[in-house]
C-alpha positions in Angstrom: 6.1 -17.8 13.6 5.9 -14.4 13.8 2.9 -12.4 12.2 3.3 -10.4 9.5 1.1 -7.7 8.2 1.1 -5.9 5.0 -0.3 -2.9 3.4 -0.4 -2.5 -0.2 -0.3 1.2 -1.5 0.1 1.9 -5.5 0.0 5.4 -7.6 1.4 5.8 -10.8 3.4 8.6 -12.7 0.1 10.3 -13.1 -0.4 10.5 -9.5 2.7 11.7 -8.0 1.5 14.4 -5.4 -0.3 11.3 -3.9 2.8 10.0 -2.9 3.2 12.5 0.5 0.0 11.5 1.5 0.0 7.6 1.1 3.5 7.9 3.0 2.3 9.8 5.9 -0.3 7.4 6.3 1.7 4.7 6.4 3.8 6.8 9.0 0.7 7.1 11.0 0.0 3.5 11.5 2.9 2.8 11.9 4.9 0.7 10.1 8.0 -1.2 10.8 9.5 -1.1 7.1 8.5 0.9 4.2 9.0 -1.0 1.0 8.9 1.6 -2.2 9.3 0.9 -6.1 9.8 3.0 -8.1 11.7 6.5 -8.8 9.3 8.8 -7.1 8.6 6.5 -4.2 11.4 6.2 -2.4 12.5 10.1 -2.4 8.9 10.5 -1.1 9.3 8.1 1.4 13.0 9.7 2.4 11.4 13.3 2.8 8.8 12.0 5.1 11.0 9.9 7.9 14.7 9.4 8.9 13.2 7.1 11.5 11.5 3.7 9.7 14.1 2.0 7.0 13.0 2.4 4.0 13.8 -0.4 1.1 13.8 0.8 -2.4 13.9 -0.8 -5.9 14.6 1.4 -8.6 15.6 1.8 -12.5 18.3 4.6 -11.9 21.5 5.0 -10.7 20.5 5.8 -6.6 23.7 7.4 -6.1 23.8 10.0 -9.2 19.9 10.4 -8.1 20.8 11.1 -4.7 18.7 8.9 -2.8 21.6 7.1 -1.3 25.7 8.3 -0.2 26.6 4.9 -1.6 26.3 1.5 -3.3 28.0 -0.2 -0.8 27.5 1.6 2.7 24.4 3.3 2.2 23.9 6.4 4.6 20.7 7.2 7.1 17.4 4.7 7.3 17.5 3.8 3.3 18.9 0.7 1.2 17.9 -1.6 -1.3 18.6 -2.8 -4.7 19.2 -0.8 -8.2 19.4 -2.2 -11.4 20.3 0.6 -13.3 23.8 2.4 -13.5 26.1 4.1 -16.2 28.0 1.0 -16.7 24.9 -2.2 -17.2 23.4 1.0 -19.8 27.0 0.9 -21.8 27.3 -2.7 -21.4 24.3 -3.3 -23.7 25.1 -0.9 -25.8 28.5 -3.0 -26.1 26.8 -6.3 -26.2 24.5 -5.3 -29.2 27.7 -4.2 -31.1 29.3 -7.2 -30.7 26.4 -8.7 -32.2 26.4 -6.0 -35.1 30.6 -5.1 -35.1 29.9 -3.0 -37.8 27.2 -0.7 -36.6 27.9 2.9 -37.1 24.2 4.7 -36.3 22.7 3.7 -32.9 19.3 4.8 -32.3 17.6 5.1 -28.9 14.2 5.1 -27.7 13.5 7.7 -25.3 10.4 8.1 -22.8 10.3 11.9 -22.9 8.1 12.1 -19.9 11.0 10.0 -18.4 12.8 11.6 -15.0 16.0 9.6 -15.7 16.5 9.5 -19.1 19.2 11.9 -19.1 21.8 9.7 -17.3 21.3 6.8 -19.9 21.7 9.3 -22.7 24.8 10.9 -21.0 26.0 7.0 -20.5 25.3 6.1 -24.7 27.0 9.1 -25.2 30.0 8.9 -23.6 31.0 5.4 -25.3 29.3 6.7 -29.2 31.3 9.5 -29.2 34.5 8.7 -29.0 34.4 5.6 -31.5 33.1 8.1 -34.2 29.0 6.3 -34.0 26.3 8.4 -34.5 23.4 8.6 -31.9 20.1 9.5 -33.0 17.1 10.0 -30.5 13.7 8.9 -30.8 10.8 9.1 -28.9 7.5 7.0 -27.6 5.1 7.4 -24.7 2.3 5.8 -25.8 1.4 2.6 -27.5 0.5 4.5 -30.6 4.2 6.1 -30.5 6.0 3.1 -30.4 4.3 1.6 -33.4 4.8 4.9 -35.8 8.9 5.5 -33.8 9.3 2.0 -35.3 7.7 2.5 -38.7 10.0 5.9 -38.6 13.0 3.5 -37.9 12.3 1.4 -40.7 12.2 4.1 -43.2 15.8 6.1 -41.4 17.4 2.5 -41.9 19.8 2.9 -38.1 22.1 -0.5 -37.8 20.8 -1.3 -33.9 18.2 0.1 -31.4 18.6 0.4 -27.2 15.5 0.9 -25.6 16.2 2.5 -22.4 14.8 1.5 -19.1 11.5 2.9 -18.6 8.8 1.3 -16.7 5.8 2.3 -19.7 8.2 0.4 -21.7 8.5 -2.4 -19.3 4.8 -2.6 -19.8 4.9 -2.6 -23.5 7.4 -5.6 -23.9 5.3 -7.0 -26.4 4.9 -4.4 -29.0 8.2 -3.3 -28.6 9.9 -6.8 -29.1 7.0 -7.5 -32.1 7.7 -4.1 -33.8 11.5 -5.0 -34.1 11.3 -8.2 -34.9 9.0 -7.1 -37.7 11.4 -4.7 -38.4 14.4 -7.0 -38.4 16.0 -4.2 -36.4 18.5 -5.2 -33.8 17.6 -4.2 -30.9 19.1 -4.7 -26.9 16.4 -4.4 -23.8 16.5 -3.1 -20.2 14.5 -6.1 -18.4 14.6 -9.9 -19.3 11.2 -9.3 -19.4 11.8 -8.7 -22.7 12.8 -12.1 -23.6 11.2 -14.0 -25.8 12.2 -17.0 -28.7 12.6 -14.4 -31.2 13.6 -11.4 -29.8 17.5 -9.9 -29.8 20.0 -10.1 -27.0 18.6 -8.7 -23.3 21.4 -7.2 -20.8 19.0 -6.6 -17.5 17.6 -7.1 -14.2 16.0 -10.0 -13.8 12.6 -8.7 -12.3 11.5 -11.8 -10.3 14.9 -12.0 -8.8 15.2 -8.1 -7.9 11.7 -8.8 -6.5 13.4 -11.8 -4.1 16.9 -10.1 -3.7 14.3 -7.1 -2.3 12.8 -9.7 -0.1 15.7 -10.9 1.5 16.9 -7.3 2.4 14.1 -6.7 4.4 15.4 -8.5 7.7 18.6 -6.7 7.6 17.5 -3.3 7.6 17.0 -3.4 11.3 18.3 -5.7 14.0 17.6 -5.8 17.7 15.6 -2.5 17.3 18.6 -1.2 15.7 19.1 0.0 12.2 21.7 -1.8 10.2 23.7 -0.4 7.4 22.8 -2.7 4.7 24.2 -2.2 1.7 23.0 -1.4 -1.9 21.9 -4.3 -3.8 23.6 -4.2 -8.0 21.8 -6.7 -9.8 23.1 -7.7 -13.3 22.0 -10.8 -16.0 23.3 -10.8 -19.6 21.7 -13.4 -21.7 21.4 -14.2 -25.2 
């Protein structure tokens, strides 16, 4: 069997201009694949080489974001796996008004620190607008935000919640699905991370199986010494 080494680098949101840095010193080992997660991650990893493949995992759409040509034939040294794109973000929004048909105000909770926000909000807004619903924005990026958005909520009475695909939110599963259910407010999730016995309906990426589908990808981003074009991974799970 083969040996395999791996180097573990991490920086956060808060730590972005890192990112250069903890690339090139991967660069300078070097490396024979460059695994990134994350939105700032892989466009740091692209900047820095054309000539390791890179593998990225993200929450946006990677084609609107630029960081590939295509879902399906992927240009250059970079591929991997998205679970974020204009149609999962109005599918949810269409599975929570199936489960409340007669939901007229839709209120969405918005990271404003967020990069990528915009394209779920242009995505909502293309399918509220035209059936006559009313969107109303609302906003959390800390722990203390979500509790007072959601005690906000309760008193502006809207008929569901989406909570849009944030990592910080990703993180604060609990308190977002114990707020709502305290609430009652019916409310639709990014990540099946969410799930629990008495939360709402999730429409999401599976993280353990992004995680694996990742995994897998990793062999076929070079054979024989050669790059192959591997093609863009769209992972989608609706449960109830």
């Amino acid at each position: 069997m083969k040996r395999q080494v791996r180097s573990w680098h991490f920086s956060d949101l808060t730590f972005t201009p890192r990112l250069p840095g903890l690339v090139a010193e991967l660069i300078s080992r070097p490396v024979d694949v460059i695994v990134a997660s994350g939105r700032p991650a892989p466009f740091a990893a692209k900047a820095a080489t054309t000539k390791i493949p890179i593998i990225f995992v993200v929450s946006l759409d990677a084609v609107f974001a630029g960081l590939v040509d295509s879902i399906s034939r992927p240009s250059g040294s970079v591929t991997g796996i998205t679970h974020m794109s204009d149609a999962v973000t109005q599918k949810r929004l269409e599975i929570i008004l199936e489960v409340v048909p007669r939901a007229s105000t839709i209120a969405m909770l918005i990271n404003p620190d967020s990069p990528d926000v915009s394209q779920e909000v242009r995505a909502i807004k293309e399918m509220t607008q035209p059936r006559g619903l009313e969107l109303r924005m609302v906003y959390a990026k800390t722990p203390d935000d979500i509790d007072a958005t959601f005690a906000s909520l309760a008193a502006n009475h809207p008929d569901v919640l989406v909570i849009t695909a944030d990592p910080f939110y990703l993180n604060r599963a609990a308190q977002l699905v114990a707020n709502a259910a305290q609430y009652s407010l019916p409310t639709i999730y990014p990540f099946r991370e969410f799930s629990a016995p008495d939360s709402h309906r999730t429409c999401a990426a599976r993280g353990q199986k992004v995680r694996r589908d990742r995994a897998r990808r990793l062999p076929s981003g070079r054979r024989n010494g050669r790059r192959a074009d591997a093609p863009s991974a769209f992972i989608r799970l609706c449960r109830s």
